[in-house]
C-alpha positions in Angstrom: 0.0 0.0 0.0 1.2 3.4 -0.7 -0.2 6.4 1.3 0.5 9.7 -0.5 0.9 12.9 2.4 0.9 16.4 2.1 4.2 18.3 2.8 3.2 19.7 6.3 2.0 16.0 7.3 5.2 14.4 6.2 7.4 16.7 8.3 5.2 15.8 11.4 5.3 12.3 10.7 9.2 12.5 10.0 9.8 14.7 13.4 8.0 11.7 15.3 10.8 9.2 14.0 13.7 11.5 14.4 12.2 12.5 18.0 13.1 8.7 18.7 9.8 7.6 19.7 9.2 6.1 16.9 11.6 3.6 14.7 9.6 4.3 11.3 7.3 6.0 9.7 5.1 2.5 9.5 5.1 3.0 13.5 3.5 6.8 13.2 0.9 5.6 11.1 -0.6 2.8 12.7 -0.5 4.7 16.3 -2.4 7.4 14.8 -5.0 5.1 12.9 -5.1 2.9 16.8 -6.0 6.7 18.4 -8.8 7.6 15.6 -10.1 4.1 15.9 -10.0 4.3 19.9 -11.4 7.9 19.8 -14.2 7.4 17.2 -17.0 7.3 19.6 -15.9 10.6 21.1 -15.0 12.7 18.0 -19.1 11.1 17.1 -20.1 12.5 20.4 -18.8 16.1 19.8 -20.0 16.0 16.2 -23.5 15.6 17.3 -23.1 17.7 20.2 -22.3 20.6 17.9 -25.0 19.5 15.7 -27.1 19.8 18.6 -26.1 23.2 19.4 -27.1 24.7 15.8 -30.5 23.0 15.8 -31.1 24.7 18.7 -29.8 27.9 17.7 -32.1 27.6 14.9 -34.8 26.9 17.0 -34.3 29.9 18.8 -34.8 32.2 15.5 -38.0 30.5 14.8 -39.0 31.3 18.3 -38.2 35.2 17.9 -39.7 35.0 14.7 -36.8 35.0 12.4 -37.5 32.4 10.2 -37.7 32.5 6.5 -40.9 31.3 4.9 -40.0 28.8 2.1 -43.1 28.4 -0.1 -41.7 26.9 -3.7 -39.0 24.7 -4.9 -37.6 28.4 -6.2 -37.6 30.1 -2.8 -35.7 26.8 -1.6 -33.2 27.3 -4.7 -32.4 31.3 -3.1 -32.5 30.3 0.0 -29.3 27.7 -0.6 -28.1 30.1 -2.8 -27.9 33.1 0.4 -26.5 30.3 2.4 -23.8 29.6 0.2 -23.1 33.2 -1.0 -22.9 33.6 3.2 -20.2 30.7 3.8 -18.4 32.0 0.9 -18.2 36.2 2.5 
């Protein structure tokens, strides 16, 4: 298998070997694929807790009144269109 890295992570994974904790890059890899896959359920956790936090943020607007009535597939279209015109400012 061949695993292509950007510059930056190369030079991280090369200053793990030289800091002599490591014997090869082989050895950098598989720790940091043991820590996602022993993290996973807690990197899921904080995903959906910041998912949380935005639906109820939305809810919040809807409750002051600040919603935006959405009454064809075209005021869907703008809508999206605002959202990513937003993202992208």
């Amino acid at each position: 298998m061949h695993v292509s890295l950007t510059p930056e992570l190369e030079n991280r994974v090369k200053a793990k070997v030289q800091s002599g904790l490591y014997n090869n890059a082989s050895e950098v890899i598989r720790e940091a694929l043991r820590f996602m896959d022993s993290h996973e359920e807690w990197v899921a956790e904080i995903k959906l807790a910041r998912l949380r936090e935005q639906l109820q943020t939305g809810i919040n607007q809807l409750d002051r009144g600040e919603g935006i009535p959405i009454d064809s597939k075209g005021g869907l279209d703008r809508l999206f269109e605002a959202i990513e015109d937003d993202s992208r400012a």
